[in-house]
N, C-alpha and C positions, 0 to 999 in steps of 0.2 A: 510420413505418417498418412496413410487412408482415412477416411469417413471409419471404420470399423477401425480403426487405432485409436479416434481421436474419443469414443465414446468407451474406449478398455479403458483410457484415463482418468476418463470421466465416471467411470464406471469402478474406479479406482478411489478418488474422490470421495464418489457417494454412489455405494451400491445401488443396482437397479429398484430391486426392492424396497431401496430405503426411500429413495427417491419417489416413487408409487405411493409408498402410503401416505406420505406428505403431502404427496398433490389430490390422494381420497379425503383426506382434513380437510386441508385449506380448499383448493379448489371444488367450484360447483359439483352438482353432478349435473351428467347430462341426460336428456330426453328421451334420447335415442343413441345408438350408436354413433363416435364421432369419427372420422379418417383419419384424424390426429389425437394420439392422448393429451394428454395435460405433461405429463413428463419430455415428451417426443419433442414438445412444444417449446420448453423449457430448453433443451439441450438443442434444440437450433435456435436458439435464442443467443446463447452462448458461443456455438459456431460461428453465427454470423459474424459476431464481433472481430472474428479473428481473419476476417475477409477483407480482400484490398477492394473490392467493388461486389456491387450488385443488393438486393432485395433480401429479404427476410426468406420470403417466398422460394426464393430461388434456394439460395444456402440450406436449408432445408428438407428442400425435394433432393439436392445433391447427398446428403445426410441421411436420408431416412426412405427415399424413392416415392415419398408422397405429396400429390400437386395439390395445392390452395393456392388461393387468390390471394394478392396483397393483403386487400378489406376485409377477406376472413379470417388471416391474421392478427390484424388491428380488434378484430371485434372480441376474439376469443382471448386476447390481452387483457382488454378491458375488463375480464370478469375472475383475472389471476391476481388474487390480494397480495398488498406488498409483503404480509406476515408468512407468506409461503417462501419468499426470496429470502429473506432475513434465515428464518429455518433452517432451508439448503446451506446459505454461509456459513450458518453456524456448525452445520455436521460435516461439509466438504472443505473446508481452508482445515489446515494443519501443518505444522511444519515441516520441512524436509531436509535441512542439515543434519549430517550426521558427524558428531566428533572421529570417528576413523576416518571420513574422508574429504571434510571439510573441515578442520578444525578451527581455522579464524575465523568460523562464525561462532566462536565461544570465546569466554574470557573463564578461565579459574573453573571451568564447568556449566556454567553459567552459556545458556543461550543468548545472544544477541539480540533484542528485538525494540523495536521504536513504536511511538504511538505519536499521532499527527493529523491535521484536517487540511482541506483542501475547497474549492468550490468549483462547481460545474455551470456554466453558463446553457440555460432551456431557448426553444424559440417562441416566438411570439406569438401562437395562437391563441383563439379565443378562451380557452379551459384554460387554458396558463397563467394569460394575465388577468384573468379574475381570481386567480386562487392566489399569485403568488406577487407582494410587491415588490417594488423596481428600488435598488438604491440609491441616493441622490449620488450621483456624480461630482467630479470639483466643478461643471458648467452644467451641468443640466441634468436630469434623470439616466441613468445608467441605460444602456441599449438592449439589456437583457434579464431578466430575476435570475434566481441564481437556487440552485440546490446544496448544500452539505453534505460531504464526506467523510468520515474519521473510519480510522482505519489502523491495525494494527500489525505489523508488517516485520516478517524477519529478515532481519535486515542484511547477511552476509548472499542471500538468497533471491531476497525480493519477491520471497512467498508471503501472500496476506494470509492472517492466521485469524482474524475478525473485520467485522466489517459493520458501518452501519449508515446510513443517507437517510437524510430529511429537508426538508426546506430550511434557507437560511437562517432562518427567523430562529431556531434553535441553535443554541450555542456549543460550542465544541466540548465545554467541560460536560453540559448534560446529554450527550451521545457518548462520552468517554464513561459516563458515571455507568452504561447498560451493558460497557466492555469490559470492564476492569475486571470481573471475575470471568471470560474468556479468554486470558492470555496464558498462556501452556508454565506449567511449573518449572522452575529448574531456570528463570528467564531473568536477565538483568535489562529492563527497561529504561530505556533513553529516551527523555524526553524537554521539549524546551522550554522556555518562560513563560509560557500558557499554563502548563502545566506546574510550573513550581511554585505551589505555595504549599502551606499547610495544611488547611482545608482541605486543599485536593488529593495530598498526600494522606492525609487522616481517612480520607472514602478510600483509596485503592488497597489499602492495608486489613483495613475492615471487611471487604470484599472477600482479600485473600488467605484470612483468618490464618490459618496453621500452614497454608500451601508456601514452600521456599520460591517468591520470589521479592527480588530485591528492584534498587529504582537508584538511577542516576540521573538527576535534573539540575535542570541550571534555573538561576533564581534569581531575582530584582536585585538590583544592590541596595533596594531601600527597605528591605524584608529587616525584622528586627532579631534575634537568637540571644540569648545566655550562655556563655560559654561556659560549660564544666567541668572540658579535664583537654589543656595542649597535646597533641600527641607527639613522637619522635619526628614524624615523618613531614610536620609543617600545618598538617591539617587538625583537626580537634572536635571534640564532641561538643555537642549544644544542643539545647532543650529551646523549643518553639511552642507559642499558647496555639491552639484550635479555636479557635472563635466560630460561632455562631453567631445566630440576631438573640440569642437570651444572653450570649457572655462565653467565658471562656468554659470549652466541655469537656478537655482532655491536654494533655502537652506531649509533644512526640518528641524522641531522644535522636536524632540521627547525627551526621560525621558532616562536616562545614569541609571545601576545599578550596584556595582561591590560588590563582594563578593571574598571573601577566604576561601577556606576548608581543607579539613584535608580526604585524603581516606583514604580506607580501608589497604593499605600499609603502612601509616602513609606519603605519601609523600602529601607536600602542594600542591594546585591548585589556581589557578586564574582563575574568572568568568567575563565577562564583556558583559553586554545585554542591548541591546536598547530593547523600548517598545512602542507602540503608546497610551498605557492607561497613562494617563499623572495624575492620581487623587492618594494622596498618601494615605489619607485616608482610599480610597475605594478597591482601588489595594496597598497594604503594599507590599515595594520592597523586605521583606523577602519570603512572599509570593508566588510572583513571582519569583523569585529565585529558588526557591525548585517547581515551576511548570514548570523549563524546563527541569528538568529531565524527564517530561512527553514524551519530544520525542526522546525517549528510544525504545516508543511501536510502533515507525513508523520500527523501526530498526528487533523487533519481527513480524512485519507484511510481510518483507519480507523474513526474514528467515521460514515461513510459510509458502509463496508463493513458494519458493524454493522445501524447503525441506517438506513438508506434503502435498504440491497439486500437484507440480510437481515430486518431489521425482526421480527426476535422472539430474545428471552434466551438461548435453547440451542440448538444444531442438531439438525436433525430425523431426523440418520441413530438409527440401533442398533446399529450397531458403528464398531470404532475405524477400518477400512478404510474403511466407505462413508463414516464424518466426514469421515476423509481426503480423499477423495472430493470433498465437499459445501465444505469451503474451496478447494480447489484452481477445483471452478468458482465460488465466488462470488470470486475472483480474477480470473475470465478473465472473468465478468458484468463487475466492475468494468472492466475494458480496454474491453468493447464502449462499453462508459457514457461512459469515456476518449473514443473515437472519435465520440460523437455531440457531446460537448462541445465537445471541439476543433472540429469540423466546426460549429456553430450559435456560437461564440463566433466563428469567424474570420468567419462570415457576417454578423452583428451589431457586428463589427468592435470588441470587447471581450475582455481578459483572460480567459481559459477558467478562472481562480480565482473570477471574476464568477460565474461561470454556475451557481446553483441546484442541486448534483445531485439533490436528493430534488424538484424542481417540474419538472426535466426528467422524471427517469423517471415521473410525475402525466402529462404532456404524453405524453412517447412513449408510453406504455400505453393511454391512449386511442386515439393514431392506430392503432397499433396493433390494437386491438379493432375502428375502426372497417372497416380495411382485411378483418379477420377475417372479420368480418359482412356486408360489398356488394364485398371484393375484387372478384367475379367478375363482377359490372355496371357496374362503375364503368368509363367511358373515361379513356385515355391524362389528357385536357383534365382530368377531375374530380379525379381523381388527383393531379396537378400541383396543382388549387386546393386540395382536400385539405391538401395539406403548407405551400402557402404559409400557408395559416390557422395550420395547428402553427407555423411560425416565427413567426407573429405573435401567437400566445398564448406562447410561449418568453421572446417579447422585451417583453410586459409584465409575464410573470409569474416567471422564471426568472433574470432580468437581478438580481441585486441590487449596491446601491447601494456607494459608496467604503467601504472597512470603518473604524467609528466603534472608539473605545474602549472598553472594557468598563463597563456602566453596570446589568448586573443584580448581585443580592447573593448573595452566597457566603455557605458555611456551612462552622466546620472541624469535621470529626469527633473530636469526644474519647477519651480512653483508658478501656475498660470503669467505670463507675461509674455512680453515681443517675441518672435521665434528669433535663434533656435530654440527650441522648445526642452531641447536634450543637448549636453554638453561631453566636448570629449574627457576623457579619464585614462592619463597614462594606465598601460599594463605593464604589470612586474614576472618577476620569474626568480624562482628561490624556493626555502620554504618557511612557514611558522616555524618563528621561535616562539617557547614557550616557557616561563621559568615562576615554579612555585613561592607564593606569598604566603605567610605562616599567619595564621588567623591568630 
């Protein structure tokens, strides 16, 4: 993929146009003529991200043939509000599974899709640590503040479908509260103990008023429910109060499921998931059960986001704006990545969970580079052989195999005392058993 490939995707995402008038809202205007739009700006912003090394500066002039300075960079950041990024997310993430050619990313019809937070460790500059405090540590003050991320992610894909960052100080449920009515119709929501309570479940319903989507959460074992009708399949219907700080405001009716397993340790587990598919027949509570391990893959989408797009400890902005900033595009980086996925998995005709992202983006960075370097010689015909070769290094080296069970060794972290400080933990290999409890 070229500079002119990587902005038809982008381009694909969020039309040029659409893009344009969002940055005539939200961003300044300017004085005089600038060398760089406010758009141009944004999508080497996004570029950058998906670069093994170098500058903003640099990845940019490669993108778009226009040279600025670092610091004219940095300055014209400063003055792109975070409500401009949020914007883009919200009109450029979309889903991209499709039931003909992906089908296990659905269940019954039913999209796939997880919701989850994360934290980003900032650096210690002056504008940082006045804005943002430090958490206590178990010894001492924490080495870094930290910003929030929740995110809602399809999960057969690893395409983010919403997105939203703030400082930590804000809590996951009140960033999850500004998403719930941007998660795509048609979507069965997997979500973990954070999210299962009533409360929580009572806003995402009300959000999504008349639109079909459903929710599968796991839930405290100390949560209280009425049960009002056993069903055949082990699981049962129960009625939960809504509480507020006045008292109780509403009761929600959903489907109780509880299960017990057996890990790979051999140590037992307890499962307990509410659901809003209320049909036993059609949704079997074993079923469902073994489809929350599905949001496993929200868990690998950020360890992606992390480590293969961002690929270093702390973000590189100096203030808490431009961090802002800098996860918002390594969100939309991720989307492009999203679309190259899906696009080279349906060609190789494999699950797009198959597909490598850290030996794709190895792959696309080179074509990439190569395009860089002889774009402008290369014919139509080379061109074309060009990419077939990238699919055929994709598909020996990006392809990985059926996913095995866990066979490296673990280590738990102990509570402050003499070193070792971490202890070993046999590893197993096998897999969960899992067998239904009848509520």
């Amino acid at each position: 993929m070229s500079s002119a490939e990587f902005l038809s995707v982008m381009n694909r995402m969020i039309p040029e146009e659409q893009l344009r008038t969002l940055c005539e809202y939200y961003a300044p205007r300017p004085r005089s003529a600038r060398k760089l739009s406010s758009e141009q700006l944004i999508s080497g912003l996004v570029f950058h991200q998906l670069q093994a090394g170098g500058t903003l500066a640099d990845h940019s002039a490669q993108l778009h043939g226009i040279r600025m300075s670092d610091s004219a960079y940095a300055q014209r950041r400063q003055h792109l509000p975070v409500e401009l990024f949020e914007q883009i997310m919200d009109q450029a993430l979309r889903p991209l599974a499709d039931p003909r050619h992906q089908p296990e990313c659905f269940f019954e019809g039913y999209r796939l899709v997880g919701i989850d937070g994360t934290q980003w460790s900032v650096s210690n500059t002056p504008a940082i640590v006045s804005a943002l405090p430090k958490a206590a540590s178990r010894r001492m003050q924490a080495a870094f503040a930290k910003l929030r991320l929740v995110s809602v992610v399809e999960l057969g894909t690893h395409a983010p479908l919403a997105a939203l960052a703030a400082p930590v100080s804000e809590s996951e449920q009140a960033l999850a509260e500004k998403l719930w009515g941007k998660i795509p119709e048609y979507s069965l929501l997997i979500a973990d103990r954070l999210f299962g309570t009533a409360a929580t479940l009572w806003q995402a319903l009300s959000a999504w008023q008349n639109r079909d989507i459903t929710v599968l959460v796991r839930i405290r074992d100390n949560l209280k429910a009425e049960v009002k009708q056993r069903l055949s399949d082990g699981s049962a219907l129960v009625e939960v109060p809504v509480r507020e700080e006045g008292g109780v405001i509403a009761h929600l009716q959903v489907r109780e499921i509880r299960a017990s397993g057996v890990a790979l340790n051999g140590k037992r587990f307890k499962l307990r998931l509410w659901t809003t598919l209320l049909d036993p027949k059609r949704y079997p509570a074993d079923t469902l059960a073994r489809h929350y391990a599905e949001r496993w893959e929200h868990e690998l989408y950020y360890r992606e986001l992390k480590l293969d797009v961002r690929s270093a400890p702390i973000l590189a902005s100096h203030t808490v704006e431009t961090a802002l900033q800098e996860i918002a595009a390594l969100v939309l980086a991720s989307a492009v990545l999203a679309h190259l996925r899906v696009r080279a998995a349906q060609e190789l005709k494999v699950p797009p969970s198959r597909m490598s992202f850290f030996k794709l983006i190895l792959a696309t960075q080179q074509l990439w580079t190569t395009f860089a370097l002889m774009g402008q010689i290369l014919t139509a015909a080379q061109r074309q052989h060009a990419f077939e070769q990238y699919m055929d290094t994709v598909r020996h080296t990006a392809v990985l195999p059926e996913r095995r069970d866990r066979s490296c060794p673990r280590v738990l972290r102990q509570p402050v005392s003499s070193w070792p400080r971490k202890t070993n933990q046999k590893s197993h290999t096998g897999s969960v058993k899992i067998k239904l409890v009848r509520v």
